[in-house]
C-alpha positions in Angstrom: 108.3 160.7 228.5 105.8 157.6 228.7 103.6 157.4 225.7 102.6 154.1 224.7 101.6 154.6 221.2 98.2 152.4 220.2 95.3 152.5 218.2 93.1 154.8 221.5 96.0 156.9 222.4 97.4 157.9 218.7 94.2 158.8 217.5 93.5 161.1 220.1 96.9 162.5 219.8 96.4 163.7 216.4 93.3 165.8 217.4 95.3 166.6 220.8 98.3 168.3 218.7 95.8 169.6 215.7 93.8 171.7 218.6 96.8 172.7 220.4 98.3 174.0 217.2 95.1 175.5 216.2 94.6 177.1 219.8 98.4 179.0 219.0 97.3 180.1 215.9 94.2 182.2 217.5 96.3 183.7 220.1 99.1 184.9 217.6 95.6 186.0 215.8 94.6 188.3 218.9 98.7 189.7 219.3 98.9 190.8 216.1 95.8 191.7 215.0 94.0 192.8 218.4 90.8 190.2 217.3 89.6 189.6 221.2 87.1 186.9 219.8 90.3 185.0 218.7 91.8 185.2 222.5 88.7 183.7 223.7 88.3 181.0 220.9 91.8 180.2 221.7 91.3 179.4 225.2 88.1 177.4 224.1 90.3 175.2 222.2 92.9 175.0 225.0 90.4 173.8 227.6 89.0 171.2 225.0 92.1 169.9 224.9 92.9 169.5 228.2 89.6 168.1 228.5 90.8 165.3 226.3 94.5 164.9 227.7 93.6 162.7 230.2 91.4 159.7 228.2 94.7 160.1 225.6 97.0 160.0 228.1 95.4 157.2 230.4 95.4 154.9 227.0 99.1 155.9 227.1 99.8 154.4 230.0 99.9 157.1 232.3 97.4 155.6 235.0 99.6 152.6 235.2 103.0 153.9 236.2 104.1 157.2 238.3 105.1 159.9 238.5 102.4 159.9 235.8 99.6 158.7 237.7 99.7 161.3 240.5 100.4 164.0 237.7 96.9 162.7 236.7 95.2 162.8 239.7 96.5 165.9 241.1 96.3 168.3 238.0 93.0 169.4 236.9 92.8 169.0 233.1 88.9 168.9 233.0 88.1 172.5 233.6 84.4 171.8 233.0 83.4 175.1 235.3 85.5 177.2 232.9 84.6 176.4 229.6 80.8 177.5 230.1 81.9 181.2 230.8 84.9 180.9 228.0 82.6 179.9 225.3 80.0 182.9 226.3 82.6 185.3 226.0 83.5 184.5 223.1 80.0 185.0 221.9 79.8 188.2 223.1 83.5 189.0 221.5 82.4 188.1 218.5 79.9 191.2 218.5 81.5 193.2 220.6 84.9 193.5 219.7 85.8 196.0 222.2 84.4 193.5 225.0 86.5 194.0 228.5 85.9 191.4 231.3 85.1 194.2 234.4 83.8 194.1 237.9 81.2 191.2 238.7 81.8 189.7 235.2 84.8 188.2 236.8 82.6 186.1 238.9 81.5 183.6 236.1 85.1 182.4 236.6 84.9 182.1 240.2 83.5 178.5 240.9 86.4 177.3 238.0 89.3 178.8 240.2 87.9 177.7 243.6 87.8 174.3 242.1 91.8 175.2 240.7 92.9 175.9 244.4 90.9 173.3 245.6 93.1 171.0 243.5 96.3 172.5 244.3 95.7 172.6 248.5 95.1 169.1 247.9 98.5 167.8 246.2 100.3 170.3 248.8 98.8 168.9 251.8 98.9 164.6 250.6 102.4 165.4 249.0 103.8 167.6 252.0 101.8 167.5 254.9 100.5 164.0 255.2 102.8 162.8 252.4 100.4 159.7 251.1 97.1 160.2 249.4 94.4 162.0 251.7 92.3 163.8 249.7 92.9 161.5 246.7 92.4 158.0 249.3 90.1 156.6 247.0 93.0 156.4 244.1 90.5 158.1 241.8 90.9 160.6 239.4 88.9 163.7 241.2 88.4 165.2 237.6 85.9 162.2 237.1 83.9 162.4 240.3 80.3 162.1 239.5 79.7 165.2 241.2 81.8 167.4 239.6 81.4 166.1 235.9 77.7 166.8 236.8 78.3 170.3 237.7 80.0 170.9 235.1 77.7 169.9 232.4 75.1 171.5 234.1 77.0 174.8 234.1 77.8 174.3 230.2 74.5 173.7 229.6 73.3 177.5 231.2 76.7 178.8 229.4 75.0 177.3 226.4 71.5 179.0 227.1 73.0 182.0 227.6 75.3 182.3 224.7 72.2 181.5 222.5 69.7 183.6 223.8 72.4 186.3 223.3 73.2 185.4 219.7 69.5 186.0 218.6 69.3 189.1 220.6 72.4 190.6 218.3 70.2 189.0 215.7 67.1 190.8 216.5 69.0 194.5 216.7 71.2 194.2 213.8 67.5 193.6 211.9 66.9 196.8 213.2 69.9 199.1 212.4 71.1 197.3 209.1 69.9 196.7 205.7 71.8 194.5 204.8 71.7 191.9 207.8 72.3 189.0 206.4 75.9 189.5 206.0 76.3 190.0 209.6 74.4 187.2 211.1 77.7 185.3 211.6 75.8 182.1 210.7 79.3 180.3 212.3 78.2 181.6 215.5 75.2 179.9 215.2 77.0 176.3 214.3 79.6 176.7 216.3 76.9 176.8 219.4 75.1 174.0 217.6 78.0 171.8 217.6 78.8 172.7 221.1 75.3 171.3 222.0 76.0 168.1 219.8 79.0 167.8 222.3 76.3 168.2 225.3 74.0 165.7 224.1 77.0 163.4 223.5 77.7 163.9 227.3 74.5 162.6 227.7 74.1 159.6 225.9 77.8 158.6 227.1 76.3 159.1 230.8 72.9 157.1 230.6 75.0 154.4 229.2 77.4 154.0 231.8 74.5 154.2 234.4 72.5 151.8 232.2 75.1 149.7 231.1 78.1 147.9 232.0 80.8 150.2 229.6 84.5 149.1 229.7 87.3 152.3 229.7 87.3 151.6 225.9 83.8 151.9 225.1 83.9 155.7 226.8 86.8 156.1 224.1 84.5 157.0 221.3 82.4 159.7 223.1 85.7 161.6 222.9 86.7 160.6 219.5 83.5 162.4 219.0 84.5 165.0 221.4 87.5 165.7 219.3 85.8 165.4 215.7 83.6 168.4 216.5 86.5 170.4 218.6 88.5 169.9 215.4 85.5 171.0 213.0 85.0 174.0 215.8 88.8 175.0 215.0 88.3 175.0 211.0 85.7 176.4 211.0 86.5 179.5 213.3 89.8 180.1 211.4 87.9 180.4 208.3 85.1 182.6 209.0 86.7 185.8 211.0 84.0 188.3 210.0 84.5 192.2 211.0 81.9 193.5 213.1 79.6 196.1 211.4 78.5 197.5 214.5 79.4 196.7 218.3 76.5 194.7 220.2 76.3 194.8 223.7 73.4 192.6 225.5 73.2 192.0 229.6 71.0 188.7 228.8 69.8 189.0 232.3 67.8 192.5 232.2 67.2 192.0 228.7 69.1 195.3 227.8 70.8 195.9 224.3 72.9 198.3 222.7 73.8 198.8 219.5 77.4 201.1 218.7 78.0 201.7 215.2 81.0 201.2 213.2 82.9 203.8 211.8 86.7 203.6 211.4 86.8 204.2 215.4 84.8 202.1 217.4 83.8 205.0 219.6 81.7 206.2 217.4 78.2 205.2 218.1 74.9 206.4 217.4 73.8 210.4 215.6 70.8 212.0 217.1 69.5 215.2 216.0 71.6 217.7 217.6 74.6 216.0 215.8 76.2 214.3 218.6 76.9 210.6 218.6 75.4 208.4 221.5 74.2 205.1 223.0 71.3 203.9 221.3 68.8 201.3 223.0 67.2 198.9 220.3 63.7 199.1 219.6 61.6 196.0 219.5 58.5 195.4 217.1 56.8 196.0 220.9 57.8 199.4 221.6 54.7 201.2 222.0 54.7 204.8 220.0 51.9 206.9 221.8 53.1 209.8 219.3 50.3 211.5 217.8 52.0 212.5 214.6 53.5 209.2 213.7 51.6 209.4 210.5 53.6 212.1 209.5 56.6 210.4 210.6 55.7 207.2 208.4 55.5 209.8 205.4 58.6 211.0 205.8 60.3 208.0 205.8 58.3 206.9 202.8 59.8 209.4 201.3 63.0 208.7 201.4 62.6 205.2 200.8 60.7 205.9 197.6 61.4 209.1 196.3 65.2 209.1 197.4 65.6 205.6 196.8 67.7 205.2 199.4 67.1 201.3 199.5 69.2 201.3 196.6 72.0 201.5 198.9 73.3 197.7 199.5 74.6 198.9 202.8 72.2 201.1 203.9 71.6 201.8 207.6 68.8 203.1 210.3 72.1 205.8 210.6 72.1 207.1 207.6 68.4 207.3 207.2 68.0 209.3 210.8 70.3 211.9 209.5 68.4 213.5 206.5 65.5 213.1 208.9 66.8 214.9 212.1 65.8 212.2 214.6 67.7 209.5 216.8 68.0 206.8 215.4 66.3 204.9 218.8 63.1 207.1 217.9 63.2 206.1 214.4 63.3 202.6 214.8 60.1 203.3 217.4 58.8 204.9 214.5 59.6 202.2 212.0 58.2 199.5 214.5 55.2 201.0 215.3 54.2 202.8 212.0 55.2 199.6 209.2 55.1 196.5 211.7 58.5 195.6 210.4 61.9 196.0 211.7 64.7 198.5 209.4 66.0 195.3 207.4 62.4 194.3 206.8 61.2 196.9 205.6 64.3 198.2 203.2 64.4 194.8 201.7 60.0 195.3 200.9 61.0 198.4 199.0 63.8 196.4 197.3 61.4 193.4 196.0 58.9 196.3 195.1 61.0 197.7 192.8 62.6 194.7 191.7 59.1 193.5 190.2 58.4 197.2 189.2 61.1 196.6 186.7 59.9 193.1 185.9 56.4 194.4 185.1 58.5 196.8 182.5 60.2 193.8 180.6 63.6 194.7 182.3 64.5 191.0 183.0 64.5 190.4 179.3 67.6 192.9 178.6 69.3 191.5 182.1 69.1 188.8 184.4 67.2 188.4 187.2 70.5 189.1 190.2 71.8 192.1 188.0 67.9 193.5 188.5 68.3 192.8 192.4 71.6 194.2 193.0 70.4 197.5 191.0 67.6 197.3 193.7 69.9 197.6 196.2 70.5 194.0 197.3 74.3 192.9 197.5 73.5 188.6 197.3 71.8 185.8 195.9 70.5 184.5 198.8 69.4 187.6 200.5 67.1 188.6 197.5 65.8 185.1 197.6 64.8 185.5 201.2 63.8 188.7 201.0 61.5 188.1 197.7 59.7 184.8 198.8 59.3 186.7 202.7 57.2 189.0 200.8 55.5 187.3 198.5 55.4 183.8 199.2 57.3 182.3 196.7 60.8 182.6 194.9 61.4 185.5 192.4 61.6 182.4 189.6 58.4 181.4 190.5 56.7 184.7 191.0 58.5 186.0 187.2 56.9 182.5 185.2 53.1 183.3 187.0 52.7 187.1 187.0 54.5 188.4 184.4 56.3 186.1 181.7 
């Protein structure tokens, strides 16, 4: 096989070989362990390779000699419709690990195939119909058509939008149901779509200066030396940060409809409401309106058990476990907690935590142990979370607040 090994070509080879490893590694993830995130990771990583196959192999040589040239022109490497809708499903995988592609969610992939068959009826009629280039007269690579890499970054880009606004909605509803939040905010998420926009932006700048300026092949060559830097970091990264999912999170990001489905050895098993059945629960937002006339009383009870109970003791306490003692679903409680505190379920466990964390400080406790072993008997399970959750409420770091108030 041609391969005309050089400074351009090797390079990208390494990260060509690296990704392709790494996009094996994630499906052999999904087979034996049933992840469904890792299935759709892998195939990320298997279009952004392909992506990069043809700038490696057209330093290679493979534009100058055939059959390699028409394999290049005639097989559509750059699937730039498909990676939008790949990379959102595997947002939603991540929280939802029970996600099944079903009825019009298939459409996302529908302008990605067209353009598939589009490429394949071409090669079959210039190779057996008309047997010279037809559709490909112009001896260009159709992959790099103006047009197309346009439409595809612009359908990337809404993939993008999406996958973002659907991140912070799971943000916003695990707030709700679970205390401790923070550990399943699945901050890589979150960089894994920043990076993806650092690959966007790239596009961008590589674009207004080819329109701007008169770029040679080679100067293109370090946009996806780039390209492959953050692929590769995107690859690490993902291997080493395979959270479980507390709870299942499902979001249609076009009617602004969530569910949460909690967690509990099956996934099945969703939501208790106060005929002890388990349900679909619909997240309440800080917005809901409660026209209850007795949500006084409501706010009491849960007091109670917050105070009394101590039940934000609990490091994993959840908006479950506090609707059972209380009889109520757990979609009316949060209403409750919304509209009676002003604060969402994490919010307001973690006030009761930093109350009682200075209750003890006013009581000389941090002189007998330190100031974490004080906040994990409070209820808190980490450093950073207490730190958070102390300067939210007060304004400043539990350091700061222990050498003004009470040292």
């Amino acid at each position: 096989m041609l391969f005309k090994f050089g400074f351009y070509s090797s390079l990208l080879l390494i990260f060509f070989v690296h990704t392709i490893v790494y996009c094996a590694m994630f499906m052999y993830r999904y087979y034996t362990q049933q992840r469904v995130a890792s299935k759709w990771l892998a195939w990320f990583l298997l279009l952004a390779a392909l992506y990069l196959a043809p700038w490696m192999l057209g330093f290679a040589g493979w534009y100058d000699a055939q059959p390699y040239r028409d394999i290049l022109f005639y097989t559509p490497f750059q699937q730039l419709l498909l990676i939008g809708p790949v990379l959102f499903f595997y947002v939603q995988a991540t929280f939802n690990p029970s996600l099944e592609i079903k009825g019009r969610q298939w459409w996302h992939f529908a302008p990605g195939l067209l353009y598939n068959v589009g490429c394949v009826l071409a090669w079959v009629y210039d190779k057996w119909v008309a047997k010279q280039y037809v559709f490909l007269a112009s001896q260009n690579d159709p992959d790099f058509h103006p047009i197309y890499q346009l439409v595809g970054f612009i359908s990337m880009m809404v993939y993008l939008v999406l996958s973002i606004k659907y991140y912070y909605a799971y943000k916003a509803a695990i707030e709700q149901v679970l205390s401790n939040a923070a550990n399943f905010l699945f901050s890589w998420v979150r960089n894994f779509l920043i990076a993806f926009l650092l690959i966007q932006l790239a596009w961008i700048l590589n674009a207004a200066a080819g329109y701007i300026f008169n770029v040679s092949y080679a100067d293109v060559w370090w946009y996806f030396l780039g390209f492959s830097i953050i692929t590769y970091y995107i690859a690490i990264a993902g291997h080493g940060n395979m959270i479980e999912a507390k709870v299942f999170f499902k979001s249609d990001v076009f009617a602004n409809h969530q569910q949460v489905l909690f967690l509990q050895r099956a996934p099945e098993l969703l939501a208790y409401n106060h005929q002890g059945n388990f349900e679909n629960i619909e997240v309440a937002t800080q917005e809901t309106a409660v026209a209850n006339a007795d949500l006084q009383e409501w706010k009491q009870k849960i007091e109670q058990l917050l105070t009394a109970e101590k039940m934000y003791e609990q490091p994993e306490l959840s908006l479950l476990q506090l609707a059972k003692p209380l009889g109520v679903n757990i979609a009316q409680l949060s209403k409750y907690i919304n509209a009676g505190f002003g604060l969402n379920f994490n919010d307001l466990v973690n006030k009761y935590r930093v109350m009682a964390v200075i209750g003890l400080l006013e009581k000389g406790e941090h002189k007998r142990q330190t100031l974490l072993s004080i906040a994990y008997e409070c209820g808190f399970n980490s450093k950073s979370t207490f730190n958070r959750a102390f300067k939210k409420e007060k304004g400043c770091t539990p350091q700061t607040y222990l050498q003004r108030n009470v040292l």
